[in-house]
N, C-alpha and C positions, 0 to 999 in steps of 0.2 A: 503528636497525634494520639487521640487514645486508644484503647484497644477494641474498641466497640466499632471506629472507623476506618480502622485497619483491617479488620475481619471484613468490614463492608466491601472496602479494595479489593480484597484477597476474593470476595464472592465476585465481584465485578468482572475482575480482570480473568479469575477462572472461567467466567461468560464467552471470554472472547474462546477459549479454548474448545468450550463446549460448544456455541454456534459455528466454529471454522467449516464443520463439516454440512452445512444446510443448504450451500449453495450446488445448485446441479451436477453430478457428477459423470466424472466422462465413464463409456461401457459400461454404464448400467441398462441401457436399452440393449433388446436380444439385438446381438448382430452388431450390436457398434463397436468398433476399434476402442480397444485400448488405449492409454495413455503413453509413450515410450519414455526411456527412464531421463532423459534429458526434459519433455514433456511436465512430467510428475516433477521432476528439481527446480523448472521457471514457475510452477504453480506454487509449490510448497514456499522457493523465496517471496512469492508476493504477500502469500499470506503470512507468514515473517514480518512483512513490513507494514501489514494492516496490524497483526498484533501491535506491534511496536508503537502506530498511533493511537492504538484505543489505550494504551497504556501510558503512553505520552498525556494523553488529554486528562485523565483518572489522577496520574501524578498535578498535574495543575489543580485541578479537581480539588483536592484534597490536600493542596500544599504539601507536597513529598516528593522532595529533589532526589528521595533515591529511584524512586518510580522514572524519574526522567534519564536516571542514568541507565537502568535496565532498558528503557526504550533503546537511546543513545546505542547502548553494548549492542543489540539487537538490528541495526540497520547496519553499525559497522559489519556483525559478520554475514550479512545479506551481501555489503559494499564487499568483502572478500572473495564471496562467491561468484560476482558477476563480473568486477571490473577488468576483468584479466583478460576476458574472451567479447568485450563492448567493439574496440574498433574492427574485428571481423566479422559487424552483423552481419547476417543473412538474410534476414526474413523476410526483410519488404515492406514491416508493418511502418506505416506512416500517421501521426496525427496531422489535421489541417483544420481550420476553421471554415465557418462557415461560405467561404468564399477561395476553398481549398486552398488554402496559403498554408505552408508548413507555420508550425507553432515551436518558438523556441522552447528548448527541452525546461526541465523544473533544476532548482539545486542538484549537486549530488547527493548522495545519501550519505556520504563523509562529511558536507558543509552540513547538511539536516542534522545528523549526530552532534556537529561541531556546536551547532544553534541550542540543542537540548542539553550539553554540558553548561554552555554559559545561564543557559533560564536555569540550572539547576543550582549555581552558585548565587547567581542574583537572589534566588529564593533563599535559601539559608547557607549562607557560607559558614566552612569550616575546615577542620585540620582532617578531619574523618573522610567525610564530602572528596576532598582535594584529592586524597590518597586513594578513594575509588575510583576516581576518575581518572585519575593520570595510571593508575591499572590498569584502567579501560583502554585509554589509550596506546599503551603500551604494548596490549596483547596481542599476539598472533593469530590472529582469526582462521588464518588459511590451514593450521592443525586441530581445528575444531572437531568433534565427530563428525555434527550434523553437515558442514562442508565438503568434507571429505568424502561422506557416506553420498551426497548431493553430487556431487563435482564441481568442474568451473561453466557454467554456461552465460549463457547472454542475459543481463537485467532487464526487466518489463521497460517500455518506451513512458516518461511523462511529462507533463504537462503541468502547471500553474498558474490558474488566474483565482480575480475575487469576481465574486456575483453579488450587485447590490440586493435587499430586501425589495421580492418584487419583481429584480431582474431577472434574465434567461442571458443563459450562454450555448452555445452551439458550436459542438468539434464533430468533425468526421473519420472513425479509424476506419484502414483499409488493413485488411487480414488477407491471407491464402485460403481461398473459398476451399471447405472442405479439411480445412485443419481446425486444430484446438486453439480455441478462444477464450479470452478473459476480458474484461474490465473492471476494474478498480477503481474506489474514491474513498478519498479520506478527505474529511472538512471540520473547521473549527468549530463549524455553527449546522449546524441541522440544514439542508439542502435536498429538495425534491430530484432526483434522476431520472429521465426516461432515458431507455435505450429502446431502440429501432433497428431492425434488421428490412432493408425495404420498407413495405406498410404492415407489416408483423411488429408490435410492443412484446419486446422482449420481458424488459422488465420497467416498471413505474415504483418507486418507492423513496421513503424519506428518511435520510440516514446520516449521519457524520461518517460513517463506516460500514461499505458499499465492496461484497465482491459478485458477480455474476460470468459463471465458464460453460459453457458450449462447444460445439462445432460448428466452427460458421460454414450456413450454406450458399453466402453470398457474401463478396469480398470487401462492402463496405458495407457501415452501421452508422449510425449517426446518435447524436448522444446530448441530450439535452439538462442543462443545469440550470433547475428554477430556483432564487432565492426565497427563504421563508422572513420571519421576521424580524433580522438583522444583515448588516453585511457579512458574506461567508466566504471564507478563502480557502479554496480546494485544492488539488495535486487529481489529477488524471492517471489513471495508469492502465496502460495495455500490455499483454503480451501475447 
């Protein structure tokens, strides 16, 4: 790669850094709650994992398996952070489809990593390659700052389907009306979002990489996914 498009990356992926902070944030209206510090650690992992895809797609993007491995490193220590404390959810939040059926969950974020190692070898293998990754894999995540500084909490709930060009999909999440809310989408292909709270559009937009947090005032939302002009394969995320 040369360096003229490696500077491009470097401006791209500092993008994601600099947009992190666009979407609504909690207590900034007079009078509203705060975020608690468990709160602040399942946002901050999610958006961890939106990084991690817009960096993922950048490394495809531009042919740069080591971009897929930085992804990769990046969802394993999200998977550190959350899988410890998964079989004691609490929360109640459920995804369902249109026809309220529970929707089986997406990969882990171990198998996702796992998937971004191998597309990073398919892409250029090497002796260098090999030796970051099997680093990667190796590492201790759960001594991380950013973990430790976060704690162990519960991972966002998600989802996986494809949306033909053209099509719609329709999920229904149920939240604790009155608490803090998120939805998340990351897709391979460009993908219209509406979310709904009741007859209130929360948010309408067109995105591969999709976050929007609230407080919901009513305990279910509804969440529409219109294809644009190819088939797009999405990941849902709530928490």
């Amino acid at each position: 790669m040369t360096m003229l498009r490696w500077l491009a990356v470097l401006f791209l992926v500092g993008g994601v850094f600099a947009t992190a902070s666009l979407s609504p944030a909690f207590g900034d209206e007079k009078g509203e709650k705060p975020l608690t510090k468990e709160e602040e650690a399942k946002l901050e992992n999610l958006k961890t994992i939106l990084m991690a895809h817009r960096i993922g797609l950048l490394g495809r993007q531009y042919k740069a398996p080591e971009m897929l491995v930085t992804a990769a490193t990046l969802l394993l220590q999200v998977d550190a952070a959350t899988k410890k404390d998964e079989p004691k959810d609490k929360s109640g939040l459920e995804i369902t489809d249109d026809k309220d059926k529970k929707i089986a969950p997406a990969k882990s974020l171990s198998e996702e990593a796992g998937d971004l190692f191998d597309d990073a070898i398919a892409m250029r293998d090497s002796k260098e390659l090999r030796t970051m990754i099997n680093a990667a894999k190796k590492r201790d995540y759960s001594k991380d700052p950013e973990v430790k500084e976060r704690g162990v909490v519960g991972g966002p709930k998600r989802i996986s389907r494809k949306v033909d060009a053209g099509g719609q999909q329709h999920v229904h999440i149920k939240f604790k009306a009155g608490e803090p809310a998120t939805v998340a989408l990351t897709s391979d292909h460009p993908v219209r979002i509406i979310l709904k709270s009741g007859e209130s559009t929360l948010s309408n937009n067109v995105a591969t990489n999709f976050r929007y947090s609230w407080r919901a005032s009513k305990a279910k939302v509804s969440v529409e996914v219109r294809g644009m002009g190819r088939v797009a394969h999405f990941t849902l995320y709530a928490n």
